[in-house]
C-alpha positions in Angstrom: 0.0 0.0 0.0 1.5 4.0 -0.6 0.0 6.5 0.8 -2.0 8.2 -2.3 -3.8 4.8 -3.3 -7.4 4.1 -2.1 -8.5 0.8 -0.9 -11.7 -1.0 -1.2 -13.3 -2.5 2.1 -12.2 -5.9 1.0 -8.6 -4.4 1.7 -8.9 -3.1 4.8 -10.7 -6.0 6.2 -7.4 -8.0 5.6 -5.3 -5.5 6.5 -6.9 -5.0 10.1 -8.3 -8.8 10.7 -11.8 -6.8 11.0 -14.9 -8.3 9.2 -16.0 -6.8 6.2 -19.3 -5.9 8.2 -17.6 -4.6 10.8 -16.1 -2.1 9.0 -19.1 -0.9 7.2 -20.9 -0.8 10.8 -17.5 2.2 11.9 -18.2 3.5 8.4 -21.7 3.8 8.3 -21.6 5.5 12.0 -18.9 8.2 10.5 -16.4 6.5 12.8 -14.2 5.6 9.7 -15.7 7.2 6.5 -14.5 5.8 3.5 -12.1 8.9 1.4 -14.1 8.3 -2.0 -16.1 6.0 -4.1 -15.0 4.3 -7.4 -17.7 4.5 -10.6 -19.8 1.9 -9.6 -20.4 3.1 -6.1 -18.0 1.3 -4.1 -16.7 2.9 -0.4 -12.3 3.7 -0.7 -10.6 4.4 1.9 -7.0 6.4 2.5 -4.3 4.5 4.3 -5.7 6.6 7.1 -8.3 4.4 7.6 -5.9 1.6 8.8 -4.9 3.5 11.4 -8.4 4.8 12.7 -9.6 1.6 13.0 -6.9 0.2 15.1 -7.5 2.7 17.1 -11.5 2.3 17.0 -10.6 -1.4 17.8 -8.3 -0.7 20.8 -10.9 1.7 22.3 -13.4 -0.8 21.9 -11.8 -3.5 23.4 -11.8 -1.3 26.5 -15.1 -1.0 26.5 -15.6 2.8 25.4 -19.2 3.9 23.7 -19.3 5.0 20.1 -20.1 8.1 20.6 -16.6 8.6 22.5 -14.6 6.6 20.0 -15.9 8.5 17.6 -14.9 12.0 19.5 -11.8 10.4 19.7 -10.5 8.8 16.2 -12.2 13.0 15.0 -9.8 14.3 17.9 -12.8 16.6 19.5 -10.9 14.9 22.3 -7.3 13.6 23.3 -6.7 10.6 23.9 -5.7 11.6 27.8 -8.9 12.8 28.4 -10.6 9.6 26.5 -8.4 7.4 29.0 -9.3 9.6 31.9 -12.6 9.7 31.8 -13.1 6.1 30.9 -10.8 4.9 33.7 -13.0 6.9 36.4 -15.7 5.1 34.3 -14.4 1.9 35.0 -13.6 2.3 38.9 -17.0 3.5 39.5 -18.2 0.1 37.6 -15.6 -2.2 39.7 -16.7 -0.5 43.2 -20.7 -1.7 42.2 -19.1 -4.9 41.4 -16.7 -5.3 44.7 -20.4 -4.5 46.4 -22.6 -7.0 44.3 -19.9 -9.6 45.1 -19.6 -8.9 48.9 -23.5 -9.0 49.2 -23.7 -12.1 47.2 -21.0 -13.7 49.1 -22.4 -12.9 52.5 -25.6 -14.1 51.4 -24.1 -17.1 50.6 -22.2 -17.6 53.8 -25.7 -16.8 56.0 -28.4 -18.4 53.4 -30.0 -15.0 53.8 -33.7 -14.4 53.2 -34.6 -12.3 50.0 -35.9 -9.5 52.6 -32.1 -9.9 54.1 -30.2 -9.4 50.7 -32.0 -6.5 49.8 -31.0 -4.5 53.8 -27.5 -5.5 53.1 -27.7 -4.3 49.3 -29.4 -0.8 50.7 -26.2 -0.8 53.6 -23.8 -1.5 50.6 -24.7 0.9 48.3 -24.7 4.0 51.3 -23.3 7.3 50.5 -20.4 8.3 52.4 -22.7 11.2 54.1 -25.3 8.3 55.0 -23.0 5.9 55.9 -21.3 9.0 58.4 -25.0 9.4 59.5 -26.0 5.9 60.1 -22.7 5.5 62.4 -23.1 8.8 63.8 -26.9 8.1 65.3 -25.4 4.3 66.5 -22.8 6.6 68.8 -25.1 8.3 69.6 -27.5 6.1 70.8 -25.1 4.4 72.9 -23.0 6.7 74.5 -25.5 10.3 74.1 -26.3 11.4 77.5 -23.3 10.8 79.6 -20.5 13.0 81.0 -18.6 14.2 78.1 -15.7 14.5 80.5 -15.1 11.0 80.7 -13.5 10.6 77.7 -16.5 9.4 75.1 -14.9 11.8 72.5 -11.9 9.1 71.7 -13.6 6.2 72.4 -16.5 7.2 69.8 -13.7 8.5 67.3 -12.3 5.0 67.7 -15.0 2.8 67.2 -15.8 4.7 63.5 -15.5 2.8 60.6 -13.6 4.7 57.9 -13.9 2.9 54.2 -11.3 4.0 51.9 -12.5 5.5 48.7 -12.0 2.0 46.8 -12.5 -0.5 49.7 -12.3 -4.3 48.5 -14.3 -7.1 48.8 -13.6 -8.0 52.2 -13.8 -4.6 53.5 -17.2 -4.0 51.7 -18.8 -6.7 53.2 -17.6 -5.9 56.9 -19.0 -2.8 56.5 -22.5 -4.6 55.5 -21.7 -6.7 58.5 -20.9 -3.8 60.9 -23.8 -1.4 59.1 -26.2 -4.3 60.5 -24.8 -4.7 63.8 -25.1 -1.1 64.7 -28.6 -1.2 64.1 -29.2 -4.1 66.5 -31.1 -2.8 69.4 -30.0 -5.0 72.0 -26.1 -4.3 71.0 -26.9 -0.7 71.5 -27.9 -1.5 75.1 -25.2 -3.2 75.4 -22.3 -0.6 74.5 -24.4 1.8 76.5 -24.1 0.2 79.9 -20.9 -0.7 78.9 -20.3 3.5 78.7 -22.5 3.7 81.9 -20.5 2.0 83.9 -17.1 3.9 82.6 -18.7 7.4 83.0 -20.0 5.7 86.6 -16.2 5.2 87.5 -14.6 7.8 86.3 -17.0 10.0 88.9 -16.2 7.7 91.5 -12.6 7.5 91.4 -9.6 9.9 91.1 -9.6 11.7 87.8 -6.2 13.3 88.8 -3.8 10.8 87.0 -3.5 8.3 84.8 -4.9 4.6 85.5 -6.2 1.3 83.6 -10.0 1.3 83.0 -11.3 -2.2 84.8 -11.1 -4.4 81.6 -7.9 -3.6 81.4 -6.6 -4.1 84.4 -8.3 -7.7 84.7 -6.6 -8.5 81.3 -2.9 -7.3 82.6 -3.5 -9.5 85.6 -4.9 -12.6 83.8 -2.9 -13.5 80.9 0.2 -14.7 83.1 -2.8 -17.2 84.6 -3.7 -18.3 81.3 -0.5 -18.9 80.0 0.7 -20.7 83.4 -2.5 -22.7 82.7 -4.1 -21.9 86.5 -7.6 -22.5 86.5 -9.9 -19.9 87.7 -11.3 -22.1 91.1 -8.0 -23.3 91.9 -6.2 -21.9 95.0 -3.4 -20.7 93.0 -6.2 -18.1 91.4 -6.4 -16.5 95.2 -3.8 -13.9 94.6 -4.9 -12.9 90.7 -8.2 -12.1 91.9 -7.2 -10.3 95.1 -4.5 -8.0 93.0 -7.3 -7.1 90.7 -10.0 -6.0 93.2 -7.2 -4.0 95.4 -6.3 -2.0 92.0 -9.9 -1.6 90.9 -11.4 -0.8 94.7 -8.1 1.5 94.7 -9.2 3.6 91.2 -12.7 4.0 92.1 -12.1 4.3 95.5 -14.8 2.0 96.9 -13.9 -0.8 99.3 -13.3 -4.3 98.2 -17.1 -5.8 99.1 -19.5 -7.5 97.7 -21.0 -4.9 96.1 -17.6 -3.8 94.7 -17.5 -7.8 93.3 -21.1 -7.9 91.6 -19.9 -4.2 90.2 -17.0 -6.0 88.2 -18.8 -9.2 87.4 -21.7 -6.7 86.0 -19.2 -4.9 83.9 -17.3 -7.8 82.4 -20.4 -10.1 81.6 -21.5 -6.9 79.4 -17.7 -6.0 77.6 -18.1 -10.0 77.6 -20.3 -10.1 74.9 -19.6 -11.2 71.5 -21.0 -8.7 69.6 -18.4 -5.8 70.8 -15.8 -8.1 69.7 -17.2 -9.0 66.5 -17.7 -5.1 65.7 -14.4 -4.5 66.5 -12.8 -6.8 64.3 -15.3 -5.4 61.6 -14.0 -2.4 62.5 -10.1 -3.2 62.1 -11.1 -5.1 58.5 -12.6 -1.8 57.0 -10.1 0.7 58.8 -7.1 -1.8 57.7 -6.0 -1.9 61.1 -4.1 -5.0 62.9 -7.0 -6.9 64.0 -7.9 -7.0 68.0 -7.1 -9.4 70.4 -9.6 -11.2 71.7 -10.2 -10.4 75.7 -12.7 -12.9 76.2 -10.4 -15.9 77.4 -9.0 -13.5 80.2 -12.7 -12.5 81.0 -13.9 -15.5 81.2 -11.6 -17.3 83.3 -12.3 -13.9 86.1 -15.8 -14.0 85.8 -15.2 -17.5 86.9 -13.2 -16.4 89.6 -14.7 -13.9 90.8 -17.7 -16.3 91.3 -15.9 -18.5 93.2 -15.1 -15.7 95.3 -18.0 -13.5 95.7 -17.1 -12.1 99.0 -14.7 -9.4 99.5 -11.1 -9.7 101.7 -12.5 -5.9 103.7 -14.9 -3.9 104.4 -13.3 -1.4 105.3 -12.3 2.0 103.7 -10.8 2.2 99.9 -7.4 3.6 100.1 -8.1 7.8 100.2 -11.3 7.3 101.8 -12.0 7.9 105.4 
């Protein structure tokens, strides 16, 4: 071929390894129009042609519409701006698909009702504004009303779930997971009294310094136990439980009773449950944070005791109390 010669369709199907209707499909569309027409009527093409059509191809193959190859091949746009606009295109089309697959997969992992599918499509598909509203009435719920002065502000900024702009799979459907979860009533209670019972001892005890909140504390205490393999009714347990209640009577400033002992037993029963767990691993899967350890081992074993032991070594006077 030289560059002054005009080719028939024929030609520039075998040049391109496009079909002869393909070609007349571009052509008719005035994606590639042919350059003249011999005496019998016949479409020829320039060796320009050649190259428009790879192109046409290429864009194709990528899945643009005709109406922006066309702007394309004409140069009404660049080729930048072609690629640009497609690829936001295409990441707004893999983000519906990374949402569709993590619906479909938890459905599949839960065997769903149709009613179920169709919440945790609605959760999926959330704005960020609704999903920031949808959390934002969940902390409120459970921690609105309490002293602000007992440090709710941190503890609500941690337990936010923050999805990057192009989350995957796994992080799509924790959010559905989590989404659900905060809307359980009952777990609401739950992280409530849980909030209750912090804002309760931080009034009670001294706010002057720095100290371990109780589920700490028992945790710090425990895991040596665990690891030692002491069980929780055995006499070797007698001095775990005793250095816990001394340093928790000794924060709050209430004597080691029984009161002091149904307090604690209260307050690890609720941080106990598996729910507060399960949201905060949710939470460390859509954040891409290292995932939590799991305190309820070191509960457990104190709860049972603490039961063993309900009755407290004094009933006297807290230290700093008279």
């Amino acid at each position: 071929m030289d560059g002054d010669a005009l080719y028939s369709i024929g030609d520039l199907a075998r040049r391109t390894g496009l079909t002869v209707k393909t070609i007349r499909f571009y052509s008719d569309r005035g994606i590639v129009p042919p350059t003249d027409r011999s005496p019998a009527g016949h479409r020829r093409y320039g060796i320009d042609a050649v190259a428009r059509l790879d192109l046409v191809r290429t864009l194709r193959d990528l899945g643009l519409d005709l109406p922006t190859i066309r702007k394309a091949v004409d140069r009404e746009l660049s080729l930048p701006e072609v690629a640009a606009a497609h690829a936001e295109a295409l990441a707004v089309q893999i983000r519906t698909l990374r949402t569709r697959h993590a619906v479909l997969t938890t459905v599949a992992k839960r065997g769903s009702t149709p009613e179920e599918m169709d919440l945790m499509h609605k959760l999926a598909k959330l704005s960020e504004v609704e999903r920031r509203r949808l959390i934002g009435d969940f902390l409120n719920t459970a921690f609105g009303g309490l002293d602000t002065t007992a440090g709710f502000t941190g503890i609500m900024r941690s337990m936010t779930p923050e999805p990057p702009g192009s989350p995957d799979a796994e992080q799509v459907e924790a959010w559905v997971e989590l989404a659900e979860l905060s809307q359980d009533t009952d777990f609401r209670a739950v992280v409530h009294s849980m909030a209750e019972h912090h804002a309760a001892e931080r009034a009670r005890g001294d706010t002057t310094g720095l100290r371990r909140d109780a589920a700490a504390t028992v945790r710090a205490h425990v895991a040596p136990a665990l690891t030692a393999g002491i069980t929780p009714t055995s006499p070797q347990a007698d001095p775990i439980v005793e250095s816990v209640m001394t340093e928790y009577a000794h924060d709050i400033g209430h004597p080691d009773d029984l009161a002091l002992r149904h307090r604690l037993l209260t307050l690890l029963e609720t941080a106990n449950d598996p729910r507060r767990q399960r949201y905060l691993e949710l939470l460390a899967v859509i954040n891409a944070w290292p995932p939590p350890d799991d305190p309820a081992p070191a509960f457990t074993w104190f709860t049972q005791a603490l039961r063993a032991r309900p009755q407290g070594t004094s009933d006297a006077a807290a230290p700093g109390r008279t």
